[in-house]
C-alpha positions in Angstrom: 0.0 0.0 0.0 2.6 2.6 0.5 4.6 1.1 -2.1 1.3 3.0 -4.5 0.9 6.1 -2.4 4.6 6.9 -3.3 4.5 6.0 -6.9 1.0 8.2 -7.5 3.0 11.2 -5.0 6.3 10.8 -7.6 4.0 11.0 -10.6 4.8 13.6 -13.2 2.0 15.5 -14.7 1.5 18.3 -16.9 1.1 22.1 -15.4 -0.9 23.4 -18.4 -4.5 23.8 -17.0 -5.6 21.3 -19.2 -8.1 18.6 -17.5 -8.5 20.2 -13.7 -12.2 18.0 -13.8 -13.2 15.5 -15.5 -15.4 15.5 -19.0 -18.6 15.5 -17.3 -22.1 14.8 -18.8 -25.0 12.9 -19.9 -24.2 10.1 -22.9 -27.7 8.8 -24.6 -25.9 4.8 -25.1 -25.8 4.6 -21.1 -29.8 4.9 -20.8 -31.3 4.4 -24.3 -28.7 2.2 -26.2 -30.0 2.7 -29.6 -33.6 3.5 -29.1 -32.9 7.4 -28.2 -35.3 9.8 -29.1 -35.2 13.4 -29.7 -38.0 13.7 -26.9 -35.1 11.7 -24.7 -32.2 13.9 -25.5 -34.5 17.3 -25.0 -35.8 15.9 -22.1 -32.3 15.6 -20.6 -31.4 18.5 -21.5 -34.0 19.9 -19.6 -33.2 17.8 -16.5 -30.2 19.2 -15.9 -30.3 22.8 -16.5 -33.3 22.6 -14.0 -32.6 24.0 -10.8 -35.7 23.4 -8.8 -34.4 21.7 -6.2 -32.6 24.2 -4.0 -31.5 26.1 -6.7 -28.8 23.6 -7.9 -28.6 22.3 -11.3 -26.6 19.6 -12.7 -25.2 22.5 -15.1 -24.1 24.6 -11.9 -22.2 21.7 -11.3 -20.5 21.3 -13.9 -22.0 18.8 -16.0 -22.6 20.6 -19.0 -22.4 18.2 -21.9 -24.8 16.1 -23.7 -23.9 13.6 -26.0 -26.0 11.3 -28.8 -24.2 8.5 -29.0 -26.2 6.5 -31.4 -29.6 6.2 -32.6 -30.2 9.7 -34.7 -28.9 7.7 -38.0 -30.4 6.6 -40.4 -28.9 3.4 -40.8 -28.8 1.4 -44.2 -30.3 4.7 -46.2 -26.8 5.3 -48.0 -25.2 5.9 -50.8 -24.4 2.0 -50.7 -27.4 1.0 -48.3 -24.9 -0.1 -46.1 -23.6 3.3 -44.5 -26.1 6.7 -43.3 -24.2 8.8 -45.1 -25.1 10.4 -48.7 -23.0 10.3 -51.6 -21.3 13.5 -50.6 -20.2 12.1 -47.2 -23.0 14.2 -45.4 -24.7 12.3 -42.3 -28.2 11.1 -42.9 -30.5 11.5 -40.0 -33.3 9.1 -38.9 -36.2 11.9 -39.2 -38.8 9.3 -37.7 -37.2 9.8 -34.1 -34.7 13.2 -34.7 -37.6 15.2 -36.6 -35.2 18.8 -36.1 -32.0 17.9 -34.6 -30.9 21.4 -35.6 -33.3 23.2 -33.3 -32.5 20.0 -30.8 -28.6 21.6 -30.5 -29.9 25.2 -30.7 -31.8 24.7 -27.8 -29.7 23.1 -25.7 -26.8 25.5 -26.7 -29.5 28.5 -25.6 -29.8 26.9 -21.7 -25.9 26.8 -22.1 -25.6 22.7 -22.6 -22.6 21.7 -25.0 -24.5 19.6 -27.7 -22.0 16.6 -29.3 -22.4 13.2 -31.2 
């Protein structure tokens, strides 16, 4: 045991400022796997930018990002019905469950949530 308490004290690591916390957020894989939703993902964002509960969000805290993991594609629609991308290399978006994933990442980007894929 102190054998690893001097080895992690005698680590070097990098003064730059770069990673003082953890990446910290909401991923839609851990709770919907591949049946995500746009109504999930808004609904999340909505969770934690809300500060009901003593005034505390999830976003005060830090946890600012929300990520899509998987599930907004749509899948076997291109250019060689085996990718969901069009001949151009543009992503092709399941519309049946992302109807306007544009105004999806505008809105969470307006209650100050980092929007990724």
């Amino acid at each position: 045991m102190l054998f690893a308490l001097l080895q992690l004290a005698l680590a070097p690591a990098l003064d730059n400022g770069l990673a003082l916390t953890p990446p910290m957020g909401w991923r839609s894989w851990n709770a919907y796997r591949g049946a995500v939703t746009q109504a999930n993902v808004s609904a999340t964002v909505d969770a934690i930018v809300d500060a009901s509960r003593g005034g505390v969000s999830l976003l005060s805290l830090g946890y600012a990002n929300v990520g899509t993991d998987d599930g907004w594609q749509a899948c076997g629609t291109g250019r060689t019905n085996k990718t969901f991308h069009d001949a151009s290399g543009k992503p092709l978006i399941n519309l049946t469950t992302f109807s306007d994933i544009k105004a999806m990442v505008a809105e969470g980007h307006k209650k100050g949530v980092t929007m990724g894929w």
